[in-house]
N, C-alpha and C positions, 0 to 999 in steps of 0.2 A: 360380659366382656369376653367377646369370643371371635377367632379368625376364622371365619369361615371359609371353604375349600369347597368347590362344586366337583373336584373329582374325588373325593374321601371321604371313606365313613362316618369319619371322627374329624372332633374339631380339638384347637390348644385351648384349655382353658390358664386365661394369661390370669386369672386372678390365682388359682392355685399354683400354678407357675410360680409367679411374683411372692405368691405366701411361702414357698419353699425358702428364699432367704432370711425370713425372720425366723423361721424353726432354727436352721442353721447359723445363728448370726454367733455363737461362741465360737464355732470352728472355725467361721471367715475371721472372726476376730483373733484368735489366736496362729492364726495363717498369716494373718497380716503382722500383727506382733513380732512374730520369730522371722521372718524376711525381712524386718527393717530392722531387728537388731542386728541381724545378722550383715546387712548391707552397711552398718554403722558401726560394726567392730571394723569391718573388712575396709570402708574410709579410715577409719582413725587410724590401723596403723597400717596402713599404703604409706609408701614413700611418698614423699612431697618433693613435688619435680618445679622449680621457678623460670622464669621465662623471663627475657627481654629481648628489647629491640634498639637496634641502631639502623639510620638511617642517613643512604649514602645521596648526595645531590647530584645529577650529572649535568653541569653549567660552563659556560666558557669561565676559565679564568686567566685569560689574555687582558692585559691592561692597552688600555688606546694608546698609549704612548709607545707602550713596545712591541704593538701589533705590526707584523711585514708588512712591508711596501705593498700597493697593490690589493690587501682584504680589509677595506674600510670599510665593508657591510658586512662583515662574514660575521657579526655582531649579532645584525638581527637576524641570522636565521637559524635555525633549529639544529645543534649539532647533532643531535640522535634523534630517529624516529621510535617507528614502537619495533621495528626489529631492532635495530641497534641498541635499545633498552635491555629486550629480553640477549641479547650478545652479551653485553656485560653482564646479566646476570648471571649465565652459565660461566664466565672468566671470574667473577666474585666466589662462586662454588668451586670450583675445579680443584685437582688433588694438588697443581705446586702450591697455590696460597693457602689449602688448608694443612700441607706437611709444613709451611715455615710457621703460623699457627702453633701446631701442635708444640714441636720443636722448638717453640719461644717459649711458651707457658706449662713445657713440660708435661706434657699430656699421660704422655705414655707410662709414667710411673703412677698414676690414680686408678685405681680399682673402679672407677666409673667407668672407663674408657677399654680399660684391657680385663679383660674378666682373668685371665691366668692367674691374676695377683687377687690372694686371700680364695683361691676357688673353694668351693664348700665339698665337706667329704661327698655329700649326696651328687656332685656333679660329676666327681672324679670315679664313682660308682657305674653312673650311668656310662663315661666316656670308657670303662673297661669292659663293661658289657654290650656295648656296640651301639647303644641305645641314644649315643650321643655323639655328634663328632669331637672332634679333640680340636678345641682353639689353638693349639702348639703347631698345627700342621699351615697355622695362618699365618704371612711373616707379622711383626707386629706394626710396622706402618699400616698396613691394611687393615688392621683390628681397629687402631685407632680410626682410621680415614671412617672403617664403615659406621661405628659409632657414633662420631661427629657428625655422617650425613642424618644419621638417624634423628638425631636431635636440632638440625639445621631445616628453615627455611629460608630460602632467596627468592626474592617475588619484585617485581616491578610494581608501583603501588598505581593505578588505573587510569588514564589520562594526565600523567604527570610522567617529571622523569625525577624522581625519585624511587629508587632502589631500597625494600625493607630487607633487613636482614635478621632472623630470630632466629635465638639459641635457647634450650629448655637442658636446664642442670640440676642435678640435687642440691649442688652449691649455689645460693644465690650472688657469692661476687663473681663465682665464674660461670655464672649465666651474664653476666652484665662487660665481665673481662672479653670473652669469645667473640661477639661479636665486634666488639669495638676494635680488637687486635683483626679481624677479619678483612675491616674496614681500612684498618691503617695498611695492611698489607698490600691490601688493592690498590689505596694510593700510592704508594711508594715502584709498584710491580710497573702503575700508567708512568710514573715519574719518569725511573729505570728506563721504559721504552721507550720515550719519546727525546730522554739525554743518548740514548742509542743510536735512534733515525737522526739524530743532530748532529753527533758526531761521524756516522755514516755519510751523513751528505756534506759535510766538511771534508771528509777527505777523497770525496767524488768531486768537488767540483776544483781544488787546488789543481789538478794536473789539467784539466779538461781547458782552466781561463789561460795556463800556459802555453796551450794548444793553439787556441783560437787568438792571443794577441801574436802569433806568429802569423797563425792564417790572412788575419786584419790587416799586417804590413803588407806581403805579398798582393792578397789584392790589391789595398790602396797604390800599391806601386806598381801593378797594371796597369790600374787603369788611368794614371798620370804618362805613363810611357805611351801607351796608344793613342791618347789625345794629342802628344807629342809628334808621331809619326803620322796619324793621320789630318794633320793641320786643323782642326775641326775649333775654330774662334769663336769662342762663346758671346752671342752679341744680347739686347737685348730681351726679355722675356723668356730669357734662360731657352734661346733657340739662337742655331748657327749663323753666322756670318751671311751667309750665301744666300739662306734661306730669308733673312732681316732684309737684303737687298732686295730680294726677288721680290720680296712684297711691296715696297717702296715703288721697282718699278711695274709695277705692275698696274700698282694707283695710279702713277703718272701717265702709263700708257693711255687709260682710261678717261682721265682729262683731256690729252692731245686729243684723242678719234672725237672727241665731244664738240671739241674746240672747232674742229676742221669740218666736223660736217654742220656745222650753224656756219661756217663761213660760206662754204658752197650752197647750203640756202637759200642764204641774202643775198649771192651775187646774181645767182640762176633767176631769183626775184625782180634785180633790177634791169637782168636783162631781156625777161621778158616784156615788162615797162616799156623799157626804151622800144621796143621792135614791134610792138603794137600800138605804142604813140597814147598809150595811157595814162590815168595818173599817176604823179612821182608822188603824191603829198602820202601817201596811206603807208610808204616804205620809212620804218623807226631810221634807218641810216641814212637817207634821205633827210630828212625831217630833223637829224641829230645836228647837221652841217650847218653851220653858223654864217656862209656866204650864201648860201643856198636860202637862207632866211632873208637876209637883206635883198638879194633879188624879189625873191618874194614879195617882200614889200613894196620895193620901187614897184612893181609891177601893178599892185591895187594901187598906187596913188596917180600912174598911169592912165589906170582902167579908170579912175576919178574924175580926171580930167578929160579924158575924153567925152565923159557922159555930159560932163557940165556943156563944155563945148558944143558939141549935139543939141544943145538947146536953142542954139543962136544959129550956127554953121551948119552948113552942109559936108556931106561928107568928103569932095571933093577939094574940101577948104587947106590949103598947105598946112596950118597948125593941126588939125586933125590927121592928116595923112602924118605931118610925122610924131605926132604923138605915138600914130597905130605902126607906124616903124621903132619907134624904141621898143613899144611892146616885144615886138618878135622877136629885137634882138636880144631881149632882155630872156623868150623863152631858150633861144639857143644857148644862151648862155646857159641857163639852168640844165637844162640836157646835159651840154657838158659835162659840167661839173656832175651829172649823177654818173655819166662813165667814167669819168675820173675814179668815184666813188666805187664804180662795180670793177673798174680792173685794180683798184685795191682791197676789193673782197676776194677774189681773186688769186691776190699776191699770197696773198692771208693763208688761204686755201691750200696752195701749193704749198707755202711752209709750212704747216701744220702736218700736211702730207709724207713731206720728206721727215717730220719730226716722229712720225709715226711710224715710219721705216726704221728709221735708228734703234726706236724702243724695243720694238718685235725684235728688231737681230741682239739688242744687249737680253732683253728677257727668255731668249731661247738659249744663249750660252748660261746666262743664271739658273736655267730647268735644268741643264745639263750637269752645272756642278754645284746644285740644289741634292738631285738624286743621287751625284756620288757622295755627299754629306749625308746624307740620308742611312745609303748603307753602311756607312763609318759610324754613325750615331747609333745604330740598333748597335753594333758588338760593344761601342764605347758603356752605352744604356745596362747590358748584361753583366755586365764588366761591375759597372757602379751598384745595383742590385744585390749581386753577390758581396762586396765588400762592405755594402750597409745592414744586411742582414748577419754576417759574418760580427759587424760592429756591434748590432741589436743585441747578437745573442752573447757577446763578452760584455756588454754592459747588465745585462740580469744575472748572469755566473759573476759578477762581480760584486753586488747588491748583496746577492744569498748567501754568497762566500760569506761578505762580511758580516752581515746577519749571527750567522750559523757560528763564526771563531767569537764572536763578542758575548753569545749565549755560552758558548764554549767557555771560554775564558772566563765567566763571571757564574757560572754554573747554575744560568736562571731556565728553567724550563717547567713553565706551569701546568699543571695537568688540569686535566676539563671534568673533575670533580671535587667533591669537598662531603663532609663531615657534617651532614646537617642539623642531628638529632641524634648525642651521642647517648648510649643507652644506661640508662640507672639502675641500682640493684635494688629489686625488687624484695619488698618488704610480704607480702601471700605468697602462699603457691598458687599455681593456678590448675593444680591438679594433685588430690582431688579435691573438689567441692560437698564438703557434709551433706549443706544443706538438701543442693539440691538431689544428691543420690541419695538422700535416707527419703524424700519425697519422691522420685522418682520410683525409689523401691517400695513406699506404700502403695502410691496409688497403683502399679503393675500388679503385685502382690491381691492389691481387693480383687481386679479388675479380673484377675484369671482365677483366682476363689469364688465370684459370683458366676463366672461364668460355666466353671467345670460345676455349682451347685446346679445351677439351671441344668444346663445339660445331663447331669443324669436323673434331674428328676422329670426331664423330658424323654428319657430313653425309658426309664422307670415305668412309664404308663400310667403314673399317676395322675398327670395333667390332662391326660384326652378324657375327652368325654365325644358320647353318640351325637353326631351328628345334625342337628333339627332344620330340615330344609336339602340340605346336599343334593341331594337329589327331588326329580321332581313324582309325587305317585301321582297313579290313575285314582281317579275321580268318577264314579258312574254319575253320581247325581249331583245335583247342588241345589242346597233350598232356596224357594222362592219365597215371598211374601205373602200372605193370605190374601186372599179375594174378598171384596165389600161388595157384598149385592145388596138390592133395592126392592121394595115390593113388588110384586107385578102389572100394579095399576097403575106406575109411575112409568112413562117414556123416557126418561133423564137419561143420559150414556153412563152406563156402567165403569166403577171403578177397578175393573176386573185387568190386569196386566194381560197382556200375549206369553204364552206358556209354549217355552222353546223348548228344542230337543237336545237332550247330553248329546254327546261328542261322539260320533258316527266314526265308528273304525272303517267303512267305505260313504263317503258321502256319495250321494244322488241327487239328479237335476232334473226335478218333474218339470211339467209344464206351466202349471200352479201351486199355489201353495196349500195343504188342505187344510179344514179349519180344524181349530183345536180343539178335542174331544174332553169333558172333565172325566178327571177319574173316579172309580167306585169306589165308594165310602171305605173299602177294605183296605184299600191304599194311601189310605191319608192318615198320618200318623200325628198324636196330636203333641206338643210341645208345651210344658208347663211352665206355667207361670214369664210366659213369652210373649214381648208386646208386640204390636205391627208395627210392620214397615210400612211407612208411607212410599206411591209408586210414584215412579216419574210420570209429566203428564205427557213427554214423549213416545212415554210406551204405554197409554191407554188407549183401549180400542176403541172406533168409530161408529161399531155396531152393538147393538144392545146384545146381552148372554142372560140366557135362562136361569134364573137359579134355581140349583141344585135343590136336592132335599135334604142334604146331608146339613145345610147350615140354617134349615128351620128352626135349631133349639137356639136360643141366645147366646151367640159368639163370645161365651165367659173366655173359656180356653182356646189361646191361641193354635192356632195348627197350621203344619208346618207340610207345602203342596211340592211333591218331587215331582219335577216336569216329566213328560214322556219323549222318549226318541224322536226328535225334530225328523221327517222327512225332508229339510234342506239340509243335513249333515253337518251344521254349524259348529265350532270348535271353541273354548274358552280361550283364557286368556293365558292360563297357566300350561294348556298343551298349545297354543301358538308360540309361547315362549321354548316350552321342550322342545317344539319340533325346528326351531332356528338353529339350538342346540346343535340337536342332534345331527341337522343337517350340514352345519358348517357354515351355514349363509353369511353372503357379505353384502348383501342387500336385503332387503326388508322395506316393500312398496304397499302403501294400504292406500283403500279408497271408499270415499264415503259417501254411498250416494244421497243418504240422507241429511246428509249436513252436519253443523259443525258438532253436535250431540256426540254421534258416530264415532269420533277423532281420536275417545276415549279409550278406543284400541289398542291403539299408537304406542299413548304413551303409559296403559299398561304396561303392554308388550315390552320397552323400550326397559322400563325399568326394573320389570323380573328379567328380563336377562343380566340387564345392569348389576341387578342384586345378588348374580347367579358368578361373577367376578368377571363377565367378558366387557371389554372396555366398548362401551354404546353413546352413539350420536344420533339425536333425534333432527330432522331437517323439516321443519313447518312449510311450507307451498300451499297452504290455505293463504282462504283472500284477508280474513277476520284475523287470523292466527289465534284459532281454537288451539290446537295445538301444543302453543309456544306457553301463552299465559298462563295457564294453569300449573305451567311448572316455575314460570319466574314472577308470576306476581305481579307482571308488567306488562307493555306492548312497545314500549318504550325504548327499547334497547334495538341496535344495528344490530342487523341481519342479511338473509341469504339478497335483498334488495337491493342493499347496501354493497357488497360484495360482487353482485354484478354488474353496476353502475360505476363501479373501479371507486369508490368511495371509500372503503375501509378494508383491512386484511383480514386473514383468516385467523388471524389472535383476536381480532378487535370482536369478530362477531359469533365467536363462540362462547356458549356461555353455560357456566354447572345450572344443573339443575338444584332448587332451594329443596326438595323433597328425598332425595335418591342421591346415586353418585352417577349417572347420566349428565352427557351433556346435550345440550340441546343449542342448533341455527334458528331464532324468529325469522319471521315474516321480515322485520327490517321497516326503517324509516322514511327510507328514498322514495322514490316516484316510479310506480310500478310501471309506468309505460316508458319510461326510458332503460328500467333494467328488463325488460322483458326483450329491449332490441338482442341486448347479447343474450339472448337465452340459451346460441351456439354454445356457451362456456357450462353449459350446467355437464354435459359428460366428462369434461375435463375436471371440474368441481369434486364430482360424484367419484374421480379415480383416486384424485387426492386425497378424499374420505378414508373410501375404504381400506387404503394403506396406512393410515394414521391410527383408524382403529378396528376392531373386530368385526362391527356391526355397526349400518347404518339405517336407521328405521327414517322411512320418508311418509308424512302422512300430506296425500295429494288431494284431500277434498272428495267432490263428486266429482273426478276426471274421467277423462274416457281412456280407449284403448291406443291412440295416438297421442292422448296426452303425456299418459306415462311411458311414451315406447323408449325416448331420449336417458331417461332416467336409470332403464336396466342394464345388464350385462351378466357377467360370469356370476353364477352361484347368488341368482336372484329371487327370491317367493315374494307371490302377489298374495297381498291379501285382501278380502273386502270385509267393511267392519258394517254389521247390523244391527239394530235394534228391533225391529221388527220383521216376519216373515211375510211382505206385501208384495206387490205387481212389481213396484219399483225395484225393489232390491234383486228380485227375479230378472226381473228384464235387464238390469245392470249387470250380472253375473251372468247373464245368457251370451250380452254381448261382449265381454271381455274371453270370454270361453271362444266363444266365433272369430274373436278378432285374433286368436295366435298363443292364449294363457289357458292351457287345458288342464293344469295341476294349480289352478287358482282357490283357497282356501278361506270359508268364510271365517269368521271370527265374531263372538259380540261379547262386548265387556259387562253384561248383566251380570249381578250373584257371583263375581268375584272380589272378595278381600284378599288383601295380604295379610301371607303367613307372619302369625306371631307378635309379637307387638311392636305399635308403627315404633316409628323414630322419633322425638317429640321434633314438635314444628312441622311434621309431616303429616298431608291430607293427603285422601283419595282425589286421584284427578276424574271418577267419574262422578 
């Protein structure tokens, strides 16, 4: 049970820590004992201070019946807002209602209020030795006022217009007396003021209505005199005489010109008729004529008989010739009589003419003394104006008057508050409380007894202990597993592993790899009673190896083969971690050209630093997510696929690691060819990281040197992870070198454990 520190030597051991309060538990106990008696003397005999409250209402209290003229909604609306609230609460505080207060209940004779009464010798000590002012130099209204406000609150209660008022006394009746006399004061103070403005405005408006029914005659006998001089005859539609006529004739004119031009019409009609020798029949006045008709007649019974006639006779026959003579005479006759008819359209015409004359000269003398009516009606109009507004205003100075003498006189003047919750005498104090300050003073009391024990058993040095791990040491070697060789007359491929080389203080980039040599017998040191390691079959070789001589005797005793200096300068796991360290890195790119085996770099790497206290995120971009699974157990879970597909956030697809405290992004769920569209977002990704935490370890597969070029930036190490020193990994580190990464660092997770013992629930992820 240890906090480990990757910059100190030493670590806290929290268990001896922790055991330090049970050695000490008599002194915390008696620590705590003597502070809660003592907070339990110091409650019991404190003064007991009680408290109540009264509670004032701020409401209309106008009744509808005695409400003025004119505010029949002033009901429903809010007489005070929330400033007007807080108004009257500074007027409920204030020094005159709390000197009548005082001055009612006699304040100033209680030794609560005025300390000068009963002073104690020890004060009068201090006030002669300067140590203290002298209350005598205060007058005594102000001792009490300050007093009072000391023990006073006035507060608007929150969304209401109720006004709280608390008073805190050693006496409980006159904690309950204070404010309620507070309360009454304030009513009586609104009362006061508003029989004030009533009687104020009673004796403003008595001389003012004396004024104005002088002013009201005056007009009204203007403007009866000027209607008089200027003749101005009120006709109907409350408009002038002159003006009643003009319009009358003006209608009439309207009719005449209508009348006279349908006469000249009709005539001009018949007399075109007549002088063209056309038909009369299609003419309404023509056709109206009731002789004009009877000819008509005769004339078809004429035109009858002559036809008959004609059937027997010749034209020459006397009865046909004078039938065709009456005819004619019978058309002149009609003639006639339609000039008859046209020189009485005519007649018509001319009179209508001369009636039209007449109108025009009576309606031009009616414009005439229309407009001088007109200008006599504007001063008459101003006239009337001024003595109705002059009337208006003595009939409301005469309402309020009366209003205002009848409150007067009856001495009713309601004020817009009330008494809503008058306050009781409170049976506790409310200060102080036993209980909870004899609790308060244990629990403080443990709390800084356990603390000041830790603490000096933590300055003591007795808690630290050395350090295991803090640091990371150099490693020359690390054991590998023993070699299983075969007889020589068997072809079978050897279970003999690739024998790497420790960790190159300069690494080097032959052009091949060379093969690996065994070493003499003098350097194989044997290891007792030590079983084999079975080897991966990822890291058996392809080609057969000679065996040695050295393991001709029967392999009883395990022995333990320290590899020799690799020629590719390949680095563990534990100095790839130191050197992220040391370096400061905020990237951490691996690549494996081998496949998903390889990957086991990564999340090495990822989680000795993790373990080292810097906060680490592992980012999977394998296709498999080798990777991810081996830390979560799963494949299952949203990831970096997810995240770029706009499918889920970066809460959703982050995830701890089940082994370490590493977190690690999967591969993700989504559909790699639709998140690989925005693959634009992986630098933006990658900025986010890195600000979020320390280190961000990316393990990219077999990528190339384009593949990972999006992925780096500021304070980046490439790394590539091995398992074996072949063609492949050669040539993959050739070209990353060529491509622009010339401090590229290999790495293989072989022959690394962690230090000390795992964590339970925790595997090796190789």
């Amino acid at each position: 049970m240890s906090v480990q520190s990757a910059a100190a030597d030493v670590d806290v051991d929290l268990r001896q820590l922790f055991a330090s309060l049970g050695r000490n538990w008599l002194r915390i106990l008696v620590f705590v004992l003597v502070v809660t008696g003592l907070a339990f003397a110091a409650a019991s005999f404190a003064t007991r201070y009680y408290k109540a409250e009264t509670q004032v209402e701020i409401a209309p209290r106008e009744s509808v019946y005695t409400r003025p003229a004119g505010s029949n909604n002033d009901g429903d609306k809010p007489i005070l807002d929330e400033q007007g609230v807080a108004t009257q609460v500074q007027i409920i505080s204030s020094n005159e209602i709390l000197k009548q207060v005082a001055q009612k209940l006699g304040l100033s004779r209680l030794p609560e209020f005025d300390e000068t009464i009963n002073m104690s010798s020890l004060s009068r000590g201090l006030i002669l030795l300067g140590l203290k002012s002298d209350p005598m130099d205060v007058p005594a209204d102000e001792r009490v006022l300050k007093k009072m406000r000391e023990k006073l609150n006035v507060y608007g209660v929150e969304k209401t217009r109720i006004i709280a008022i608390e008073f805190s006394s050693e006496d409980p009746k006159l904690a309950a007396a204070i404010p309620d006399a507070i309360a009454a004061a304030y009513i009586a103070g609104q009362g006061a003021a508003k029989s004030e403005s009533n009687t104020a405005a009673a004796d403003f408006l008595a001389p003012e209505i004396a004024d104005l029914s002088k002013q009201v005659r005056d007009a009204e006998a203007k403007v009866a005199a000027y209607r008089a001089q200027s003749d101005l005859l009120m006709g109907g539609n409350n408009s002038t005489l002159a003006t009643q006529q003009l319009a009358e004739l003006s209608t009439e004119l309207s009719r005449v010109r209508a009348n006279r031009a349908a006469a000249e019409g009709t005539a001009e009609s018949v007399r075109k008729a007549l002088q063209n020798g056309g038909s009369l029949d299609s003419l309404p006045e023509v056709l109206s004529s009731d002789l004009i008709q009877r000819l008509r007649e005769r004339q078809v019974e004429l035109r009858a008989n002559i036809a008959d006639l004609s059937t027997t006779l010749l034209d020459n026959h006397p009865r046909i010739r004078a039938a065709k003579s009456q005819l004619a005479d019978l058309d002149a006759q009609i003639r006639s009589e339609a000039q008859k008819i046209m020189k009485g359209l005519a007649m018509q015409a001319d009179a209508a003419k001369a009636r039209e004359s007449q109108l025009v000269a009576d309606v031009n003398t009616l414009k005439a003394a229309s407009a001088q009516a007109g200008e006599q009606q504007v001063g008459l109009d101003a006239l009337q104006r001024d003595a109705a507004a002059k009337r208006q205003q003595l009939e409301l100075y005469l309402t309020n008057y009366r209003e205002a003498a009848s409150r007067q006189d009856r001495n009713y003047v309601p004020v817009d508050a009330r008494i809503a919750s008058p306050a009781s005498v409170p049976s506790e104090p409310y200060f102080p409380k036993i209980g909870p300050i004899v609790g308060a003073a244990a629990a403080a009391s443990l709390l800084l007894a356990a603390v000041f024990t830790l603490l000096r058993e933590l300055f003591s040095g007795r808690a630290m202990r050395p350090a295991s791990g803090a640091r990371f040491e150099p490693i020359d070697e690390v054991a590998m597993p023993p070699a299983a060789y075969q007889e020589p007359s068997t072809r079978s491929e050897p279970a003999v592993a690739n024998e790497f080389a420790n960790r190159a203080a300069e690494p080097s980039w032959p052009e091949a790899p060379a093969p690996t040599q065994p070493r003499p017998a003098a350097e194989v040191e044997p290891v007792a009673k030590a079983k084999p390691v079975a080897e991966p079959e990822s890291l058996a070789k392809s080609e057969p190896v000679a065996e040695p001589e050295l393991m001709a005797e029967p392999p009883e005793p395990v022995v333990e083969v320290r590899r020799p200096r690799s020629v590719l300068g390949e680095i563990d796991v534990d100095k790839a971690a130191e050197k992220l360290i040391a370096s400061g890195a905020a990237r951490a790119i691996f690549v494996s050209p081998e496949g998903d085996e390889a990957a086991a770099s990564a999340i090495l790497v990822a989680r000795e630093v993790s373990d080292a206290g810097l906060r680490v995120l592992l980012l999977d971009l394998t296709a498999s997510g080798a990777a991810s699974r081996p830390m979560l157990d799963s494949g299952l879970f949203p990831g970096i696929t997810n995240l770029l597909a706009s499918q889920a956030q970066f809460s959703d697809v982050i995830h701890a690691d089940l082994y370490s405290d590493c977190h690690v992004i999967p591969v993700g769920t989504a559909d790699p060819v639709r998140a690989m569209r925005a693959a634009d977002r992986l630098p933006i990704i990658m900025q986010s990281l890195t600000t979020a935490y320390d280190l961000v370890v990316v393990e990219c597969g077999p990528a190339d040197a384009q593949g990972i070029s999006r992925l780096g930036g500021e304070a980046t190490e490439v790394f590539l992870s091995m398992l074996e020193a072949d063609d492949e990994v050669t040539q993959a580190a050739v070209k990353l070198i060529e491509s622009g990464y010339p401090d590229l660092t290999l790495v293989t997770p072989l022959g690394h454990e962690p230090p000390g013992n795992p964590v339970p629930g925790r595997r090796s992820a190789a």
